[in-house]
C-alpha positions as CSV (number, residue, x, y, z in Angstrom):
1,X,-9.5,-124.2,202.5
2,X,-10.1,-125.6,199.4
3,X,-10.2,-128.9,197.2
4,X,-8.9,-130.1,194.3
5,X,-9.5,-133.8,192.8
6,X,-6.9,-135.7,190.1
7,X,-7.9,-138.6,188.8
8,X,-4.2,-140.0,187.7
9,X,-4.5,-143.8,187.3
10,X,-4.2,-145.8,190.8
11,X,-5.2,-144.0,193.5
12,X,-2.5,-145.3,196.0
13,X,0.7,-143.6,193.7
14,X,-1.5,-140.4,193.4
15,X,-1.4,-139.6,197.1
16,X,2.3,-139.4,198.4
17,X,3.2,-136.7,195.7
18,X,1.0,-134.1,197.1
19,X,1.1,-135.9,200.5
20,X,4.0,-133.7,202.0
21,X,3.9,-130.1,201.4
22,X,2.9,-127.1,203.7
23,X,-0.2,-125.6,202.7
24,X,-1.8,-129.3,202.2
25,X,-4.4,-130.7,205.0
26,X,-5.3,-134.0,203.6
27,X,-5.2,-136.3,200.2
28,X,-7.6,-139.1,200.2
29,X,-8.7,-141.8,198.0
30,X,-11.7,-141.8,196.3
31,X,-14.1,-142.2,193.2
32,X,-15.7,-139.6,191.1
33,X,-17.3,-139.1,188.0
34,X,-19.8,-142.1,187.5
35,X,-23.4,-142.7,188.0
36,X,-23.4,-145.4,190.2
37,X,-23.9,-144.1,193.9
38,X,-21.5,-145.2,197.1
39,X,-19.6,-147.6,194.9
40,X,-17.3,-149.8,195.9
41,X,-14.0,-150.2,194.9
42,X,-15.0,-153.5,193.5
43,X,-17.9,-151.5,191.7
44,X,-15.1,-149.2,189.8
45,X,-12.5,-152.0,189.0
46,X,-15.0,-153.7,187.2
47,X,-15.2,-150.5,185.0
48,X,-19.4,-150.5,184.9
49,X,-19.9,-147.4,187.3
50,X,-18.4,-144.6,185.2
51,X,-16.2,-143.2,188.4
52,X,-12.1,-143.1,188.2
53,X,-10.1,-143.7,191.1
54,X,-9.1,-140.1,192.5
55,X,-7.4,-138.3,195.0
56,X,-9.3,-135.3,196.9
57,X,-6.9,-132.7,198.0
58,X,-7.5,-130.2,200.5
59,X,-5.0,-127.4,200.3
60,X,-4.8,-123.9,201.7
61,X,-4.2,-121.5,198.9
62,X,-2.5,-119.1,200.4
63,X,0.2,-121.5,201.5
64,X,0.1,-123.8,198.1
65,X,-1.4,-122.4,194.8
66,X,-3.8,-124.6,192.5
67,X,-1.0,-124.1,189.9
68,X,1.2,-125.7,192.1
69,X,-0.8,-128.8,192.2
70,X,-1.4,-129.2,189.0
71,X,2.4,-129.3,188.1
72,X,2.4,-132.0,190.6
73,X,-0.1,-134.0,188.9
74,X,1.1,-133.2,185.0
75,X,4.5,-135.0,186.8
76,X,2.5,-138.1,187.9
77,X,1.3,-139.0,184.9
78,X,1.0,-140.3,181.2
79,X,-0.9,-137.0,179.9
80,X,-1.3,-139.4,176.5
81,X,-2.6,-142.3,177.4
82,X,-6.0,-142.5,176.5
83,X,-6.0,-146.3,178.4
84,X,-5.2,-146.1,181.9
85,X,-1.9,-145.4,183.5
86,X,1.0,-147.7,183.1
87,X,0.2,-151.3,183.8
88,X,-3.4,-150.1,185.1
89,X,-5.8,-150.6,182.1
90,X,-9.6,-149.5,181.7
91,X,-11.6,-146.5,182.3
92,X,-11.3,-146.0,186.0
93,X,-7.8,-145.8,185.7
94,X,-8.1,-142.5,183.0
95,X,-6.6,-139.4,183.7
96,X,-8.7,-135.8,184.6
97,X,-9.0,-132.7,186.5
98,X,-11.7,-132.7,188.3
99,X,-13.0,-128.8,188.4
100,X,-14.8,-127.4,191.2
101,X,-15.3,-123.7,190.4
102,X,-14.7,-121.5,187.2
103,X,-11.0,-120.1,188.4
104,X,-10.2,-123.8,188.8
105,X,-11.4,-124.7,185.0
106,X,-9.0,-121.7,184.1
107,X,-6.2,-122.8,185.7
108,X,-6.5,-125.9,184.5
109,X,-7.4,-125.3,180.7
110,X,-4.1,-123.0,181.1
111,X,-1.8,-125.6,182.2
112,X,-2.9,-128.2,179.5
113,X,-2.8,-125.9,176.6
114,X,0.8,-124.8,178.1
115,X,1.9,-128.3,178.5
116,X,0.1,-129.1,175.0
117,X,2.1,-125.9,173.4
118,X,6.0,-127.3,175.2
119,X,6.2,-130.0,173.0
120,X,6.9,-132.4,175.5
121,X,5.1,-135.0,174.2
122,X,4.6,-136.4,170.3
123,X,1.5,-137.5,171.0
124,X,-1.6,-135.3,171.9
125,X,-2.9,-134.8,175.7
126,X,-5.8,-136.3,176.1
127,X,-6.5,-135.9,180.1
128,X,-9.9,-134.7,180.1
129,X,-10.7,-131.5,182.4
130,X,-14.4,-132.1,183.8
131,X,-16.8,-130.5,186.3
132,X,-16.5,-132.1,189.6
133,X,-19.3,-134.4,191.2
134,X,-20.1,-135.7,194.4
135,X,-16.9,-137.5,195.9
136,X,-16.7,-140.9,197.2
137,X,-14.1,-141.9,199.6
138,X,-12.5,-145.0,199.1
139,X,-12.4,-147.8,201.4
140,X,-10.5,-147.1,204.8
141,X,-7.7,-149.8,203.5
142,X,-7.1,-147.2,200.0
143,X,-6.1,-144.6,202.2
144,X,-2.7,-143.8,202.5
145,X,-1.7,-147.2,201.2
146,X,1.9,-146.0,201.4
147,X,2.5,-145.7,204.7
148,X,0.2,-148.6,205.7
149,X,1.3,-150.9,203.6
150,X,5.2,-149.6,202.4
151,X,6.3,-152.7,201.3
152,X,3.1,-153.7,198.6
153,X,3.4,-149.9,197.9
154,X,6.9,-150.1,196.5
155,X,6.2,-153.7,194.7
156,X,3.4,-152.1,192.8
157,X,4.7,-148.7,191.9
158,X,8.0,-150.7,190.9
159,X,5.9,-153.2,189.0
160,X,3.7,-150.2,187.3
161,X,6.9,-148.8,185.0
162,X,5.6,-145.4,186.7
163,X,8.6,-144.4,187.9
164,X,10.6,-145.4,185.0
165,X,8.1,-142.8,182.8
166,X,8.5,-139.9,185.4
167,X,12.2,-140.0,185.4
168,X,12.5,-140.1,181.3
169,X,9.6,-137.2,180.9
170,X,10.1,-135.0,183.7
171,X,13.2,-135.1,185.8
């Protein structure tokens, strides 16, 4: 088994993308990055502990490749935006790749200079790839928002213009 962490704007539309293929044990919600230790998610809203909201995936390599999920996550999100993600603003909100050994920070360098190189985009990439640091899971109520709460789910993913991006950019 191993683990891979995306930080790709809200935690709760980051999960269900990864959420259903073989090969992938568990996504949870969580924080990473920051200074500040156990935070809350009140502690990373307010954008003073340094952490973004992330997902930590465990996945069985032989089953589902690294590459694989980071197509997945290029397909979540606004590689661009230097802001947040859609109508979520502020640090916590920023996009990365969390790395967690060398082969990973290859993989990962790969698919951004190969996604950098497609032309996809006018403007430049600017998720960050980082070393990952100690991961914080989020509060029992972040995880798997979308099957607790399906309703709020939909409202704020339609609300987020998310969707709206994806199918212009990548489908």
């Amino acid at each position: 088994m191993e683990k891979a962490t995306f930080a790709g704007g809200c935690f709760w539309c980051m999960v269900k993308p990864f959420d259903s293929w073989d090969g992938i044990h568990k996504v949870t919600s969580g924080y990473m990055g920051g200074t500040l230790e156990n935070p809350t998610y009140e502690d990373v809203k307010k954008g003073n502990s340094g952490h973004l909201e992330v997902v930590e995936i465990q996945f069985d390599p032989a089953v589902f490749s690294y590459e694989q999920l980071l197509e997945i996550y290029w397909q979540q999100i606004d590689p661009t935006d230097a802001g947040g993600q859609f109508q979520d603003r502020g640090e916590s909100y920023t996009t990365a790749v969390f790395v967690h050994t060398e082969e990973q920070r290859e993989k990962a360098v790969k698919s951004k200079e190969t996604l950098e190189a497609s032309g996809k985009f006018s403007k430049p990439i600017v998720t960050t790839i980082r070393d990952a640091k100690t991961f914080y899971e989020a509060e029992e109520y972040h995880q798997d928002f979308y099957k607790k709460s399906p309703d709020h789910y939909k409202e704020d993913r339609a609300q987020s213009g998310r969707d709206e991006f994806i199918e212009k950019n990548w489908k």
